[in-house]
Structures are given as structure tokens and as C-alpha cells.
C-alpha positions in Angstrom: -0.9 6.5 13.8 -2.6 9.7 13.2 -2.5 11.5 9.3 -4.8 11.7 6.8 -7.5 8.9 6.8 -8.5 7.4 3.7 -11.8 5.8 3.2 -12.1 2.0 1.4 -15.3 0.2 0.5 -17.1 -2.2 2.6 -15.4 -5.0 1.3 -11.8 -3.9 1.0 -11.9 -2.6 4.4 -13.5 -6.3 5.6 -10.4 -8.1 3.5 -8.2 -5.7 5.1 -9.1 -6.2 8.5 -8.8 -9.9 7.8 -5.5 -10.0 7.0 -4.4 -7.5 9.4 -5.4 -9.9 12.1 -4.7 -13.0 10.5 -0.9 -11.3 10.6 -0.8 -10.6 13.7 -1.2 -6.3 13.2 -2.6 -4.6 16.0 -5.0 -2.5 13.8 -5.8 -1.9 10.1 -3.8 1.5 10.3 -0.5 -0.5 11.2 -1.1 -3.1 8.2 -2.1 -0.7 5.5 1.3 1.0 6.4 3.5 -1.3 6.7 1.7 -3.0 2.9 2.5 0.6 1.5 5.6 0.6 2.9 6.7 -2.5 1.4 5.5 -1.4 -2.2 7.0 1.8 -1.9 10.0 0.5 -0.9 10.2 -1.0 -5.2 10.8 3.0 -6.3 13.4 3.6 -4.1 16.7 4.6 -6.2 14.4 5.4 -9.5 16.7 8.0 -10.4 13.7 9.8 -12.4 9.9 10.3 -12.8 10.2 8.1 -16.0 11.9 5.3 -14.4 9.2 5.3 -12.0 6.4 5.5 -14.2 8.2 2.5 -16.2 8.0 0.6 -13.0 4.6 1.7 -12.1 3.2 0.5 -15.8 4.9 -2.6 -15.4 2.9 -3.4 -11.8 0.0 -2.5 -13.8 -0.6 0.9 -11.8 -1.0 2.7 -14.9 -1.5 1.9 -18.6 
């Protein structure tokens, strides 16, 4: 996969690889995806920005 990196602390990156190979993913790249993916996937059909923010305060993204 090749996009914009992003760069994660010592420590989140170590937890990430982790569980990226305890799962079976063939890099951190493909686990990271797939993770956003999956919580991504919890806006779909908002119908607007303040249905998503709702949802985004109640996963305690925001405050």
C-alpha cells in the first residue's frame, strides 16, 4: 500500500506490529487499514456532519 505515511510513537508502533502479526497481517500497513476501515465503516449512512459528530462524541473522539 503506498499513500501518505503517518508516523506513531515508539510504543504504538511496537503494539501495532504485535497485533498485526499476532493476526496473521502481512505488514502493519495492511492492519492499520483494515482497523480504520472497520471504524469507519460506524459513519457510513450519517446522513450529516452532526450525526457524525454525535457518533464521534459518543466513541469519545471528541468532547
Amino acid at each position: 500500500m503506498f499513500g501518505p505515511r503517518i508516523k506513531l510513537d515508539k510504543a504504538l508502533l511496537a503494539k501495532t506490529k504485535r497485533y498485526a502479526d499476532l493476526a496473521g497481517y502481512s505488514s502493519v500497513d495492511e492492519f492499520v487499514a483494515h482497523v480504520l476501515e472497520k471504524e469507519l465503516a460506524r459513519f457510513e449512512g450519517s446522513d450529516s456532519e452532526e450525526e457524525i459528530k454525535k457518533k464521534l462524541k459518543g466513541l469519545g473522539y471528541i468532547s
